[in-house]
C-alpha positions as CSV (number, residue, x, y, z in Angstrom):
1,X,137.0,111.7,117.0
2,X,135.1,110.6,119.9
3,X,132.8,107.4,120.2
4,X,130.2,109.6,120.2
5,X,131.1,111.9,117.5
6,X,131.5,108.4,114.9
7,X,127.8,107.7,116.3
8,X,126.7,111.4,115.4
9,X,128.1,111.4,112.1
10,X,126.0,107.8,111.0
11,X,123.1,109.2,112.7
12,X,123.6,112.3,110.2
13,X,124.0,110.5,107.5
14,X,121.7,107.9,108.0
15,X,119.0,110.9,107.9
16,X,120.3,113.1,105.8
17,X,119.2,110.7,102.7
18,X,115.7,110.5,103.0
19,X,115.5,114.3,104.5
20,X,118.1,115.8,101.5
21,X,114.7,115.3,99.6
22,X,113.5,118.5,101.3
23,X,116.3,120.6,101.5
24,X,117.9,119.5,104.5
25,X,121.8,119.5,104.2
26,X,124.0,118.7,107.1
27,X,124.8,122.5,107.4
28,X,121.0,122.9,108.4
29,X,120.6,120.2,111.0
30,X,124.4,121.2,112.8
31,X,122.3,124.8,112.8
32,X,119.6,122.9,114.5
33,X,121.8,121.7,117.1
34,X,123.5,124.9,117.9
35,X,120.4,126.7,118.3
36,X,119.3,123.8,120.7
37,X,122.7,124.3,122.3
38,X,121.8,127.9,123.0
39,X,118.3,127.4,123.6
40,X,118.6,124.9,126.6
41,X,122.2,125.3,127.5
42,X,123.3,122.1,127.3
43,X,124.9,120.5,124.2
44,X,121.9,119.2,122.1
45,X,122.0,115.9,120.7
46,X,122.0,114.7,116.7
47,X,118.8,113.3,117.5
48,X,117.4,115.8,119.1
49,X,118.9,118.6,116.1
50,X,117.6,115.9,113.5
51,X,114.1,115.9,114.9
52,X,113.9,119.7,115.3
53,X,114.9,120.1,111.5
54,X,112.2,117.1,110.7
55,X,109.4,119.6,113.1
56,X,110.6,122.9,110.8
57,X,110.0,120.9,107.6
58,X,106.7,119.9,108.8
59,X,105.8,123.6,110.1
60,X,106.9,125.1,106.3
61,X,103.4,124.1,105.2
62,X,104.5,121.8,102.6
63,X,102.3,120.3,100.2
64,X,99.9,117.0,101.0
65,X,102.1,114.8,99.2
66,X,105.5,115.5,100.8
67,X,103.8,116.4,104.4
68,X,102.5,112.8,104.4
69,X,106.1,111.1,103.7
70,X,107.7,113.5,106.3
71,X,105.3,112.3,108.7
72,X,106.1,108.7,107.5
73,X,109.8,109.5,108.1
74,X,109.1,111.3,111.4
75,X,107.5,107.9,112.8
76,X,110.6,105.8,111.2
77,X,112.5,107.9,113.2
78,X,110.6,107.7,116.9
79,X,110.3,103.8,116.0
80,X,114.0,103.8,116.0
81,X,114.4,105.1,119.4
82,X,111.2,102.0,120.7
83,X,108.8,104.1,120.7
84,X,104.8,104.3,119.1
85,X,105.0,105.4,115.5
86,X,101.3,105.5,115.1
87,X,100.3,108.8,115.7
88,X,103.0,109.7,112.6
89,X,101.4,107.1,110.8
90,X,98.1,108.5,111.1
91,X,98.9,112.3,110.8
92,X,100.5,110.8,106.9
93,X,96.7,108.8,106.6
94,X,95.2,112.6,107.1
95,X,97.6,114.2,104.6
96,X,97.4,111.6,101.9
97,X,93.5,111.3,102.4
98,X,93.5,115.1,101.8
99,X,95.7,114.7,98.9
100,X,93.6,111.9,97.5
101,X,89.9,113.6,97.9
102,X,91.6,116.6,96.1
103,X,93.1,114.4,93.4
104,X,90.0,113.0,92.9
105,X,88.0,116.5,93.1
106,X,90.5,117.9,90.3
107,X,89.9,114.6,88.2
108,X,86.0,114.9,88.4
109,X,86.7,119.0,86.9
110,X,89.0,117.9,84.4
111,X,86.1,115.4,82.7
112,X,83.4,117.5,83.1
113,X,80.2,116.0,84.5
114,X,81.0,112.6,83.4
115,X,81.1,110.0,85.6
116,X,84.6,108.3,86.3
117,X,86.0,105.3,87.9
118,X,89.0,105.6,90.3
119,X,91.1,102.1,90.5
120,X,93.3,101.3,93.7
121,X,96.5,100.1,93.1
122,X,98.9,99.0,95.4
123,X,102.9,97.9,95.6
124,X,102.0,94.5,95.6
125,X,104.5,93.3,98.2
126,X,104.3,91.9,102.0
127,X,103.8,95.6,103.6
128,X,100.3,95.8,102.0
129,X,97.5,95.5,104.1
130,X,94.9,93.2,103.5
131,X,92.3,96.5,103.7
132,X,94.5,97.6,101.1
133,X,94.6,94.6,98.6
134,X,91.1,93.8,99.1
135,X,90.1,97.7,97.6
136,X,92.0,97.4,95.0
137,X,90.2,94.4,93.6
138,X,87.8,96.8,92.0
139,X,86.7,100.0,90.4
140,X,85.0,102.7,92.4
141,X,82.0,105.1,91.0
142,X,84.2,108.7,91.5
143,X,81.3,109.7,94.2
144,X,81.4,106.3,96.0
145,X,84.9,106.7,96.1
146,X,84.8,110.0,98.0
147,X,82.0,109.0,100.4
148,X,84.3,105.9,101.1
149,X,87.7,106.7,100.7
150,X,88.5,103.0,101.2
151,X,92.7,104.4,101.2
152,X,94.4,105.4,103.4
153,X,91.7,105.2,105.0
154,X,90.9,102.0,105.8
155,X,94.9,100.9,105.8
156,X,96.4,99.0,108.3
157,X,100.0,98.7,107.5
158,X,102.4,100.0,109.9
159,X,104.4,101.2,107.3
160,X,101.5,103.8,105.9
161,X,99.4,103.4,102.6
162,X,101.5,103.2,99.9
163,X,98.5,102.9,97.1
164,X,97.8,105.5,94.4
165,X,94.6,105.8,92.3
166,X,93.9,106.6,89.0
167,X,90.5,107.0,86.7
168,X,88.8,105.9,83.9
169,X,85.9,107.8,82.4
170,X,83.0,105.1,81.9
């Protein structure tokens, strides 16, 4: 094996753990590469095979939930190579803010007319945001909670908005 081919094979593995979640087997991203290959006839690079397998996960419609932690992954990923992971960061924001406001929606159907309160809660550790901690330090009417939508909102950590909500019925 190559120097190259050692660096390939920890690159595929290294990914392969978060992104086996979805499907994604080894067999899938070397098919990734060779259609690269073929495409732009040039060898493709693990990278390159790893991101276009990362793209076709994202372009399979997935739901909220797991389109917002592939985003998360996908800005992991172009942080690892120096560059700006924001604009992954934020495309998760919009996917968990859609998942939340439906959440929310379903919540409000479930009890009927009755007013609810959603709670914030958060991991509790030193990737929280300060935006983050500070809404969680209190219950939200369910329709102030969807006019504000204080997470993800409002988050600031680099790392995405890792809080969840629940409700209460008052």
């Amino acid at each position: 094996m190559t120097e190259q081919d050692v660096a390939d094979a920890d690159q595929l593995g290294r990914w392969l753990r978060p992104l086996g979640q979805y499907g994604v087997t080894d067999q899938k991203v070397l098919q990734a590469k060779a259609d690269l290959t073929l495409q732009f006839g040039t060898d493709a690079s693990i990278r390159d095979s790893i991101w276009r397998t990362m793209n076709s996960l994202v372009a399979e419609s997935p739901t909220s939930e797991k389109l917002e932690r592939i985003y998360l992954l996908m800005g992991q990923f172009v942080e690892d190579e120096g560059k700006d992971p924001s604009p992954y960061v934020e495309q998760a924001k919009e996917a968990k803010s859609f998942s939340i406001r439906r959440e929310v929606r379903r919540l409000g159907r479930l009890i009927g007319e009755t007013e609810f309160a959603v709670t914030i809660h958060t991991c509790n550790d030193e990737y929280v945001c300060e935006d983050c901690r500070k809404a969680a330090q209190r219950d939200y009417g369910n329709g102030e909670f969807l006019e504000l939508l204080p997470i993800p909102t409002h988050c600031t950590s680099p790392h995405g908005c890792r809080c969840w909500i629940n409700a209460k019925i008052l």
